[in-house]
N, CA, C and O of each residue as an XYZ file, in Angstrom:
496
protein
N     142.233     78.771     63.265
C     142.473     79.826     62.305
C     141.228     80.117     61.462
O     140.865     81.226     61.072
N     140.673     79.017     61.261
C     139.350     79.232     60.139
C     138.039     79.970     60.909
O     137.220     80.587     60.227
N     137.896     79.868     62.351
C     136.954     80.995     62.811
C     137.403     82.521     62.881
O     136.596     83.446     62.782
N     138.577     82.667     63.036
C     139.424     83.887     62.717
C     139.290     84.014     61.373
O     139.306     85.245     61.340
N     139.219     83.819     60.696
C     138.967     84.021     59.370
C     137.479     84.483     58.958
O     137.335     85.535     58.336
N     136.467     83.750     59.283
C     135.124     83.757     59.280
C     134.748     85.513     60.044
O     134.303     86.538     59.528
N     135.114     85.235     61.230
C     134.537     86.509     61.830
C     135.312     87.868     60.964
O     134.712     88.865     60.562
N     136.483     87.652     60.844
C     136.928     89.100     60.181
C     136.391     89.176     58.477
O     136.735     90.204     57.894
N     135.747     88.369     57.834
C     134.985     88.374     56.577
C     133.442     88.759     57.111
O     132.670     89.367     56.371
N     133.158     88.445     58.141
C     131.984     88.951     58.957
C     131.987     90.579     58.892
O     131.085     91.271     58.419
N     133.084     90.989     59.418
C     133.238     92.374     59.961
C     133.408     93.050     58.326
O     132.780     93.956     57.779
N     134.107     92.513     58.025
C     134.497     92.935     56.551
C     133.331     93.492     55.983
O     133.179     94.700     56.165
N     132.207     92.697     55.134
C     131.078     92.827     54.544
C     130.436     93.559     55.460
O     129.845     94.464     54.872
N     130.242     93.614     56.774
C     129.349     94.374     57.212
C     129.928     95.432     57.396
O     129.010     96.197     57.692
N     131.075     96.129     57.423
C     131.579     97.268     57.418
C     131.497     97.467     55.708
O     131.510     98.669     55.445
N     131.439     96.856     54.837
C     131.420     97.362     53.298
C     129.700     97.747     53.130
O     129.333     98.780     52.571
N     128.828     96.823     53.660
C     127.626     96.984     53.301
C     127.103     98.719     53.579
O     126.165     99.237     52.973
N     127.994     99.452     54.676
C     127.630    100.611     55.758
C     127.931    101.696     54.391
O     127.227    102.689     54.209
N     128.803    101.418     53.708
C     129.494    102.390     53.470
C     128.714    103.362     52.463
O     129.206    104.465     52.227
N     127.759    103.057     51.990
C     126.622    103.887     50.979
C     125.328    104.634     51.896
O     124.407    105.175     51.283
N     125.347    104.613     53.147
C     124.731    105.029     54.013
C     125.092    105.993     54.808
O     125.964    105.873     55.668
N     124.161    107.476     54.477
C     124.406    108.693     54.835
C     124.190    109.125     56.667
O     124.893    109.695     57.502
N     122.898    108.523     56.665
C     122.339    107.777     58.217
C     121.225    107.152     58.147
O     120.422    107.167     57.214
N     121.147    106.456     59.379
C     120.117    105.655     59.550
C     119.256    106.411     60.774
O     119.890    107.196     61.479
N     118.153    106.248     60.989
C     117.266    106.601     62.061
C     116.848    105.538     62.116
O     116.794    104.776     61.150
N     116.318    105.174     63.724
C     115.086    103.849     63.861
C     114.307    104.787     64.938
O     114.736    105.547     65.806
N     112.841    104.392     64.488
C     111.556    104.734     65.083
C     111.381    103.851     66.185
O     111.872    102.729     66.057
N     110.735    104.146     67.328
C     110.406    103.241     68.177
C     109.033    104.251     69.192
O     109.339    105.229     69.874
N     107.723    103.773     69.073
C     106.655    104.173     69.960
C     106.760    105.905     69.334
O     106.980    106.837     70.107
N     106.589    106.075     68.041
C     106.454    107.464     68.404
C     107.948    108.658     68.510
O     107.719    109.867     68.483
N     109.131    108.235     68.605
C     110.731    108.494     68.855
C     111.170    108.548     67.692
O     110.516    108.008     66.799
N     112.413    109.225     67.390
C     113.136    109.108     66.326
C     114.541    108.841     67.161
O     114.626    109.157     68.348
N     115.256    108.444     66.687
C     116.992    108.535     67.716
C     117.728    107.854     66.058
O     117.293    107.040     65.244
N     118.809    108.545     66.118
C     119.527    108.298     65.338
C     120.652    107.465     65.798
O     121.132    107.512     66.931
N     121.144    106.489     64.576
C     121.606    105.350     64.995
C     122.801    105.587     64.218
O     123.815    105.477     64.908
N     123.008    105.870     63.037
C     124.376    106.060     62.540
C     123.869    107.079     61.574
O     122.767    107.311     61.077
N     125.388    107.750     61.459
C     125.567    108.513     60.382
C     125.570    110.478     60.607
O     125.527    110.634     61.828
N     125.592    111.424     60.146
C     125.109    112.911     60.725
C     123.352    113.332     60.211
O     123.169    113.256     58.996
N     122.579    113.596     60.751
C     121.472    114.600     60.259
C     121.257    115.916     61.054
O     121.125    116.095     62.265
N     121.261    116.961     59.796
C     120.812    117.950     60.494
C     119.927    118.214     61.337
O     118.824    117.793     60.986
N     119.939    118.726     62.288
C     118.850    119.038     63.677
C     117.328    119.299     63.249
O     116.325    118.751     63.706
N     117.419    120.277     62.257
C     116.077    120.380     61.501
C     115.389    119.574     60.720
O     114.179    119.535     60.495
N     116.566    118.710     60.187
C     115.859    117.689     59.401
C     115.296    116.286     59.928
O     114.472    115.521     59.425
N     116.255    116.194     61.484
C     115.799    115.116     62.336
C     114.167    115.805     63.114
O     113.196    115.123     63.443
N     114.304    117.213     63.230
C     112.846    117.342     64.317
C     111.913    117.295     63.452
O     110.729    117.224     63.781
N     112.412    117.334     61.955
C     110.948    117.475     60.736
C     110.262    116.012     61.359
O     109.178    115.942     61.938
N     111.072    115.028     61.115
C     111.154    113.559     60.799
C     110.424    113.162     62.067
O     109.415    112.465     62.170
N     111.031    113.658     62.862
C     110.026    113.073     64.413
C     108.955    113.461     64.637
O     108.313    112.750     65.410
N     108.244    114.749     64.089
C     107.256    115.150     63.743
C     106.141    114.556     62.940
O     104.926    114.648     63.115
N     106.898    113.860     61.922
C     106.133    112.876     61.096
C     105.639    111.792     61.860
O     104.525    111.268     61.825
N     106.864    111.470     62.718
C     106.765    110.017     63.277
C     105.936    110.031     64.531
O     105.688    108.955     65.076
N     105.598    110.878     64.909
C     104.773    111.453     66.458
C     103.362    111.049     66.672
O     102.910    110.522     67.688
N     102.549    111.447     65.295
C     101.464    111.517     65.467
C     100.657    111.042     64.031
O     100.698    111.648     62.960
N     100.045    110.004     64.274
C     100.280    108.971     64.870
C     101.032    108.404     65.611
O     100.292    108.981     66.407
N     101.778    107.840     66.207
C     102.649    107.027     66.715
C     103.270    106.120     65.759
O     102.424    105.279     65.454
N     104.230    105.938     65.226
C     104.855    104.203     65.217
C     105.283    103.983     65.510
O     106.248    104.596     65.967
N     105.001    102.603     65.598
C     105.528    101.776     66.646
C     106.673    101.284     66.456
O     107.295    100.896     67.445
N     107.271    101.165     65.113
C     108.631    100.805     64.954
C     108.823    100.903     63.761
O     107.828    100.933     63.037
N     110.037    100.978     63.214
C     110.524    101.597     61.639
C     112.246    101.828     61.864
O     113.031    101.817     62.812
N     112.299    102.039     60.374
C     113.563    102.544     60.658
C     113.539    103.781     59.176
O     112.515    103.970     58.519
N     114.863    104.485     58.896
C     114.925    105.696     58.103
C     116.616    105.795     57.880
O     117.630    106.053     58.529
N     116.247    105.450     56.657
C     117.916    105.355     56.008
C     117.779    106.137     54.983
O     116.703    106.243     54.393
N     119.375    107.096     54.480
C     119.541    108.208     53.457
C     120.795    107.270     52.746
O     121.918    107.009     53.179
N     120.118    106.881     51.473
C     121.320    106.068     51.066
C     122.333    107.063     49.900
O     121.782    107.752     49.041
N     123.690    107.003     50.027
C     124.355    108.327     48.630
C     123.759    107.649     47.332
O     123.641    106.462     47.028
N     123.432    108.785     46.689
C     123.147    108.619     45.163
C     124.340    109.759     44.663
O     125.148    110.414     45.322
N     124.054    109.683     43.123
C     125.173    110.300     42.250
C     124.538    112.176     42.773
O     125.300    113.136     42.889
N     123.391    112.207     42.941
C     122.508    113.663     42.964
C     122.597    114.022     44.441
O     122.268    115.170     44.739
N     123.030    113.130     45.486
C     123.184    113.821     46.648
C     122.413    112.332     47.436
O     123.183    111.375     47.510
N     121.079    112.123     47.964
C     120.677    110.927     48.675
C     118.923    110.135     47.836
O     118.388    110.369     46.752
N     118.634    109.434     48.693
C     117.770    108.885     48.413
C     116.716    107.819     50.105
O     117.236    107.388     51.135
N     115.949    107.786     49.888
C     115.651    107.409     51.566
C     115.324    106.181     51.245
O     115.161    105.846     50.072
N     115.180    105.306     52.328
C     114.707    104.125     52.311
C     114.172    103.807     53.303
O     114.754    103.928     54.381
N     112.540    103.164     53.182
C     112.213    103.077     54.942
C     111.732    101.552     55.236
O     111.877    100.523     54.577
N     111.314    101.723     56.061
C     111.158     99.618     56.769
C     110.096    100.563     57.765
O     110.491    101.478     58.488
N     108.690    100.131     57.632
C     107.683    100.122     59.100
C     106.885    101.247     58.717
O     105.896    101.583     59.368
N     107.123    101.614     58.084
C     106.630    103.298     57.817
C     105.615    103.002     56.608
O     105.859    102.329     55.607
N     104.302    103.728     56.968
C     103.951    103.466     55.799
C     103.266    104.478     54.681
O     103.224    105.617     55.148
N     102.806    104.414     53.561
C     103.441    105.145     52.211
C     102.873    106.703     52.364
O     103.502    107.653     51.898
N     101.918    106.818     52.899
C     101.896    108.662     53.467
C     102.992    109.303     54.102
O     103.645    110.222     53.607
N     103.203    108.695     55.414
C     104.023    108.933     55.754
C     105.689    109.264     54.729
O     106.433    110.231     54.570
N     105.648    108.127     54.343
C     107.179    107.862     53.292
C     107.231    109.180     52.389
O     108.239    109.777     52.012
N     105.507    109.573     52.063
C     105.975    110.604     50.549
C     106.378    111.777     51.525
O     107.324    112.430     51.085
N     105.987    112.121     52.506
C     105.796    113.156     53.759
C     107.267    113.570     53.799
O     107.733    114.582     53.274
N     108.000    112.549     54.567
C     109.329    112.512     54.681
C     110.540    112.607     53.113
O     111.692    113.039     53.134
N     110.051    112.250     52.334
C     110.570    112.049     50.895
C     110.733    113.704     50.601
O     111.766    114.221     50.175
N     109.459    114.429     50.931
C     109.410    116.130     50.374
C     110.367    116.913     51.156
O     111.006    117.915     50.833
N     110.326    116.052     52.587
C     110.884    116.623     53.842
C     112.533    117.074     53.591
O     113.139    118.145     53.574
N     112.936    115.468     53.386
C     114.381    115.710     52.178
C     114.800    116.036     51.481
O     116.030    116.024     51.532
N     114.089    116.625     50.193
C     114.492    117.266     49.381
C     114.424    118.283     49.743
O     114.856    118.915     48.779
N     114.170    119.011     50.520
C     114.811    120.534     50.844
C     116.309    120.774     51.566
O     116.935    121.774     51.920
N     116.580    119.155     51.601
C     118.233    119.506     52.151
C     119.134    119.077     51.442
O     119.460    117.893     51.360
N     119.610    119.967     50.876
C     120.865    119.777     49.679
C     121.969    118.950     50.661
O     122.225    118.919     51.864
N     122.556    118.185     49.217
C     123.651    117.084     50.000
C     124.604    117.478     50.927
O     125.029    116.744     51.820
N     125.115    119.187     50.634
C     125.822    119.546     51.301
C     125.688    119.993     52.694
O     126.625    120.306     53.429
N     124.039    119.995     53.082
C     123.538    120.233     55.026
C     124.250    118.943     54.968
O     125.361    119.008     55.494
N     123.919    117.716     54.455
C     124.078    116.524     54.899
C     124.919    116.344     55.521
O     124.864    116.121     56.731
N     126.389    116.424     54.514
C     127.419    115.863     54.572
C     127.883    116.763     55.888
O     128.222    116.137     56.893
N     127.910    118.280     55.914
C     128.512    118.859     57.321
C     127.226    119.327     58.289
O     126.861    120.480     58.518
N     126.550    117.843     58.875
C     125.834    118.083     59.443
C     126.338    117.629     60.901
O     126.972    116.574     60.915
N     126.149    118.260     62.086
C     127.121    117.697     63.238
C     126.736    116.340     63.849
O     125.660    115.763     64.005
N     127.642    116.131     64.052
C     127.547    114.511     64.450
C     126.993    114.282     66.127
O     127.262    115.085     67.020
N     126.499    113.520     66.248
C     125.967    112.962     67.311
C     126.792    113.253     68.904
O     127.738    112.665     69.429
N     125.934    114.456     69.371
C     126.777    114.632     71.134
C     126.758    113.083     71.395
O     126.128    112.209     70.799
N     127.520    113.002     72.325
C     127.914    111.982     73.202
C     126.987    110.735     72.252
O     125.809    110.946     71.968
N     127.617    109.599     71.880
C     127.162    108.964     71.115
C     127.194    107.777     72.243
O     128.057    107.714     73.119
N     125.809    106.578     72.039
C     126.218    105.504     72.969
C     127.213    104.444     72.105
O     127.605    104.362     70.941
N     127.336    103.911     72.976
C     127.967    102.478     72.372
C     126.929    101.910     71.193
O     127.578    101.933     70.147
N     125.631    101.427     70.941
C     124.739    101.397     70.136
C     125.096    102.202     68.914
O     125.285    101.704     67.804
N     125.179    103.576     69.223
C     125.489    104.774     68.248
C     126.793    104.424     67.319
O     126.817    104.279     66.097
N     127.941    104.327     68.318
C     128.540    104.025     67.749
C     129.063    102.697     66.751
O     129.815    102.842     65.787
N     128.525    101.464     67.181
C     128.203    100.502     66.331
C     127.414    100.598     65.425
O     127.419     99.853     64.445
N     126.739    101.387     65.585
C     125.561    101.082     64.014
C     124.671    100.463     64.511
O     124.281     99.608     63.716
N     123.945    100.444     65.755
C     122.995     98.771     66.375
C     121.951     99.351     66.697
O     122.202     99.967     67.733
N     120.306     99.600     66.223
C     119.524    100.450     66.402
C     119.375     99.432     67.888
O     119.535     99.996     68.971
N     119.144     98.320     67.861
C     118.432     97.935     69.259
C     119.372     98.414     70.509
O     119.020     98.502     71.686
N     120.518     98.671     70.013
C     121.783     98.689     71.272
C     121.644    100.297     71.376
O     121.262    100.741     72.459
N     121.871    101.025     70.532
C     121.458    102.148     70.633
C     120.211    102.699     71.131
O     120.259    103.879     71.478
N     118.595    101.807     71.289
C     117.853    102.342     71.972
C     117.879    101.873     73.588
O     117.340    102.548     74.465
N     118.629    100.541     73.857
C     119.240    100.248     75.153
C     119.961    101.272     75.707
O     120.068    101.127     76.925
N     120.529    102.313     75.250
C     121.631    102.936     75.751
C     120.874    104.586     75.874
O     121.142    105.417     76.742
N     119.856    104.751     74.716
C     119.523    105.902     75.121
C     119.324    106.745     76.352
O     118.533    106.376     77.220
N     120.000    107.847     76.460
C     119.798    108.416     77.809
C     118.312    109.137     77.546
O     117.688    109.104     78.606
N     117.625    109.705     76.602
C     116.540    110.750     76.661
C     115.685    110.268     77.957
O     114.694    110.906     78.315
């Protein structure tokens, strides 16, 4: 009973931790692919644009809710880039956000939330 217990306090917190997160993107070689959450089409090709050229090699790109609409947070990316993408966002009011369409055919990755499982699964 007590590993049944453990794993569903597992799932628990990590399904509570998700819940302030608008989406996530992870970078990989240069790529953007979105891993959870909706972004608008325009606001994802800005972002891959950033992420292109140069290349990076890996990162990730999270829109966390604030009281004003979002706020970004990045891992790998570094601070040119970050203000780049920071300006990039503020031209999209919370409301592209929120009815922004969700992910065609999502993988299994996608749908977990798992950037590594999600770039396993990518079809591009």
């Amino acid at each position: 009973m007590l590993p049944l217990i453990a794993v569903g306090l597992v799932v628990a917190i990590w399904l509570f931790t998700r819940t302030g997160v608008l989406f996530a993107i992870s970078v990989r070689d240069g790529k953007a692919l979105v891993v959870r959450g909706r972004v608008p089409n325009a606001l994802l090709a800005d972002f891959a644009e950033v992420v292109r050229r140069p290349p990076i090699r890996r990162g990730s790109i999270r829109a966390i809710k604030t009281e004003h609409g979002g706020r970004l947070s990045f891992s790998g990316i570094d601070e040119g880039r970050e203000q780049r993408m920071r300006n990039i966002f503020a031209l999209y009011p919370a409301s592209q956000l929120r009815h922004a369409p969700a992910i065609k055919r999502p993988t299994l990755g996608q749908l977990a939330g798992i950037a590594w499982l999600a770039w396993f699964f990518d079809r591009r």
